[in-house]
N, C-alpha and C positions, 0 to 999 in steps of 0.2 A: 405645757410639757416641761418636763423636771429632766435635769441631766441624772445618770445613774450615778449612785453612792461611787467612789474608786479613789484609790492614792496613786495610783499608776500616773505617772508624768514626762512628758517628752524632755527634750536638753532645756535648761532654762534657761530663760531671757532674764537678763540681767534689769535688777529694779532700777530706773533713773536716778540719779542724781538731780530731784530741781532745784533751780534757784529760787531764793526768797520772790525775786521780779516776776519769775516765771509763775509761777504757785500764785502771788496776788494777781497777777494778769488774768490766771483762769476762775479765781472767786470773783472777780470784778464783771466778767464775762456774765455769770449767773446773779449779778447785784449781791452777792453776798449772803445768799440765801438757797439755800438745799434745793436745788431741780426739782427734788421728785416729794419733797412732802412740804417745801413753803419755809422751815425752820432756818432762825437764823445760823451762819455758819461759826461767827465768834458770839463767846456768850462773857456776860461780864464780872467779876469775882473781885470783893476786895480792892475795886476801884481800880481791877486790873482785866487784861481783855485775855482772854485762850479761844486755841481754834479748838472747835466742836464739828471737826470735819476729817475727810481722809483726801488725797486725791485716786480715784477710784478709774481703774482701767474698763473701758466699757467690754470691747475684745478680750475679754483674759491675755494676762502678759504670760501665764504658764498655764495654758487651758490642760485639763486633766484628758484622757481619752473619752469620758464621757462629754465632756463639754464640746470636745471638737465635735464628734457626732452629732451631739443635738447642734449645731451651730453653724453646721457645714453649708447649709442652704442659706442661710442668713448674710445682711449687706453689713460687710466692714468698712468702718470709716477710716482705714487708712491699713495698707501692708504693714509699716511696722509699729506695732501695737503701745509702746513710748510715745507717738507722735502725738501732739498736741489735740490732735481728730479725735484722738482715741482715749485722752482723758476727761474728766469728769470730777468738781467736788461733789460728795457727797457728805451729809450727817453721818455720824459714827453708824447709826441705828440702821438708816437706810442703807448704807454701803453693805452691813451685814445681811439685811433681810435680798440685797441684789446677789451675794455670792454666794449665802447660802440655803438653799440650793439656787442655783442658776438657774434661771427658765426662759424659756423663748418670750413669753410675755413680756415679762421685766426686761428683755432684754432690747425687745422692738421698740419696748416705750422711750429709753434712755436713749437710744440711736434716733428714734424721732425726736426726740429734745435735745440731741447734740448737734442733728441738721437743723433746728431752727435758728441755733447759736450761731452757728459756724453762717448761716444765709443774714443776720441780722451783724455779723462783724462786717462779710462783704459789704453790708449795707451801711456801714458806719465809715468804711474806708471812701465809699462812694459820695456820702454827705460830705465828707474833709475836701475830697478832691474836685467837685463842683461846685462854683461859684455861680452866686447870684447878685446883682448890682445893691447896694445897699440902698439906694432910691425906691426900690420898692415897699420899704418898711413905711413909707410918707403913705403909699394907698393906701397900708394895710391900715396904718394908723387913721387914715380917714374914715373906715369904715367906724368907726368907733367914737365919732367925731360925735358931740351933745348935741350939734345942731345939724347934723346929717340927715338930708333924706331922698329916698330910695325912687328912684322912679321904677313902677315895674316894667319887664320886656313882652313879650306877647306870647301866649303858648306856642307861637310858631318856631320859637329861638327853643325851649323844652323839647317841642317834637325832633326836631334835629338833634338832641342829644339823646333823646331816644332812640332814634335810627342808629344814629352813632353804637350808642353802647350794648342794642341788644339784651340778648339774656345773657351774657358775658360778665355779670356783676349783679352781687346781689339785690334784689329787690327796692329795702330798706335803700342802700346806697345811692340807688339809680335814683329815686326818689328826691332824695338829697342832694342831689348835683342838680337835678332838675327846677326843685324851687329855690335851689339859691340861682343858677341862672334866671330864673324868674324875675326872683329879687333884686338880685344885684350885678349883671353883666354890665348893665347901661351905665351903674354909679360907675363901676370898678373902668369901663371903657374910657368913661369923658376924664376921669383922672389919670389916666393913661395920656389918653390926648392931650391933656393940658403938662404932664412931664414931658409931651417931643416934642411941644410949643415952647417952653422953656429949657430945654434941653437936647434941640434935635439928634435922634437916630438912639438917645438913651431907652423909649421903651422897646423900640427893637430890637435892642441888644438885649435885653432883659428877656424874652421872646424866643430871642437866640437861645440863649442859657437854657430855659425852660423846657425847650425843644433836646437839645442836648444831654439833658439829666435824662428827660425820656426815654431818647435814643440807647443809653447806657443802660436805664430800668429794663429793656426789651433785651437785651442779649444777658438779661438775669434771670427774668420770670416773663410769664405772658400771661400770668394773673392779673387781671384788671384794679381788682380789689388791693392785690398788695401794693402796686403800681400809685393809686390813687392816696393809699395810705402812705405810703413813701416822699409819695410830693409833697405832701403836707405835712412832714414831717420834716422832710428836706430845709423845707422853707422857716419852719419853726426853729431846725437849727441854726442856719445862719440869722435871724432875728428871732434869739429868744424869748423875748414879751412878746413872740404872737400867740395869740388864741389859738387852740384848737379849730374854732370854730373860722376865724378869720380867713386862717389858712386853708380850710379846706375851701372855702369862697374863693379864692386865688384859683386855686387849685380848677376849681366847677368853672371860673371863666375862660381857662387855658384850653380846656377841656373843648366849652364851646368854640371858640376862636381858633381850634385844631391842633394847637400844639401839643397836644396830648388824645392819645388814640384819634389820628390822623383823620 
């Protein structure tokens, strides 16, 4: 749906003023690369860099009377349309193809890629503000140890994480948590046991922590999937040489042993 042709306009809202910090905070937000078609936002000329971007108002800062109409029913990312909610870089190209004409399409798409920004900042505020013990990075890095190896657990530790998780997570996932508990509960446990033999009450705390990132993941989302992708990411950020892979094995032990989806 197309807003109607019109020049007809309410009082206007005055265009921000942003700061240089301001304006890279919101390219930084999107890695530097146009939301809605991939392109980069600076391009390079003469061994010199220009922006090839606008910052672009999702909400019209001056919606026409046609726009409000078509748009009346639609979710705003924030009352006043300046707010950071309500900005966006876009490429020259795509800014124009968003405003002219406006369409509810183009409009829902840009509001859904402004909530996943604006749920991935909360998420990034949330990795800074939770700690995890730095001892943990000796398991992780055991798992990767040249002379490591695995004893498996029994499909009876699997079945329990099945029970656990349900069809509350995809397929695939559930999967994935299931044979790495398989594989690797028992390593990742007796390395655990053997940090509170030399460290007592350290992997508890660790445990703690674990528990507590959770508890904060839950009053975010009650997606399983994002939950489980978060921890393991979580854990990648404060030990950045972890794996992908390692971490989500953390993750799939936590999981079994309950600190995560209880």
């Amino acid at each position: 749906m197309t807003a109607p042709r019109t020049t007809k306009k309410k009082v206007s809202n005055a265009r921000p003023s942003i700061s240089h910090a301001f304006e890279l905070a919101l390219c930084a937000e999107v890695n530097q690369a146009c939301p809605n078609c991939g392109g980069p936002l600076f391009v390079s000329k003469g061994g010199r860099r220009y922006r090839d971007y606008e910052i672009a108002h999702i909400y019209p800062l001056n919606p026409t009377d046609g726009e409000t109409d078509l748009l009346k029913n639609e979710q705003k990312l924030s009352s006043d349309p300046n707010h950071e909610d309500n900005l966006i870089p876009l490429c020259f190209s795509c800014h124009n193809i968003f405003d002219n004409p406006k369409t509810i399409e183009n409009y829902r798409e840009l509001v859904t890629k402004k909530l996943a920004l604006i749920k991935q900042k909360k998420q990034n505020d949330v990795f800074f503000q939770f700690d995890i013990e730095k001892d943990i990075a000796d398991i992780i890095e055991s798992l990767s140890s040249d002379n490591v190896q695995f004893e498996a657990s029994t499909t009876l530790e699997a079945k329990r994480v099945d029970d656990k998780l349900g069809n509350n997570i995809p397929p695939l996932t559930k999967q994935k948590i299931k044979n790495d508990v398989i594989s690797f509960y028992l390593f990742v446990r007796e390395r655990f046991a053997d940090l509170e033999r030399s460290d007592p009450g350290k992997a508890m705390l660790i445990a703690t922590q674990v528990k507590a990132f959770y508890q904060k993941q839950k009053l975010i989302t009650s997606n399983m999937q994002e939950i489980f992708d978060n921890t393991a990411q979580w854990i990648r950020r404060k030990h950045p040489e972890t794996s992908n892979q390692a971490a989500e094995v953390i993750a799939a032990f936590y999981i079994q042993n309950c600190e995560l989806f209880e």
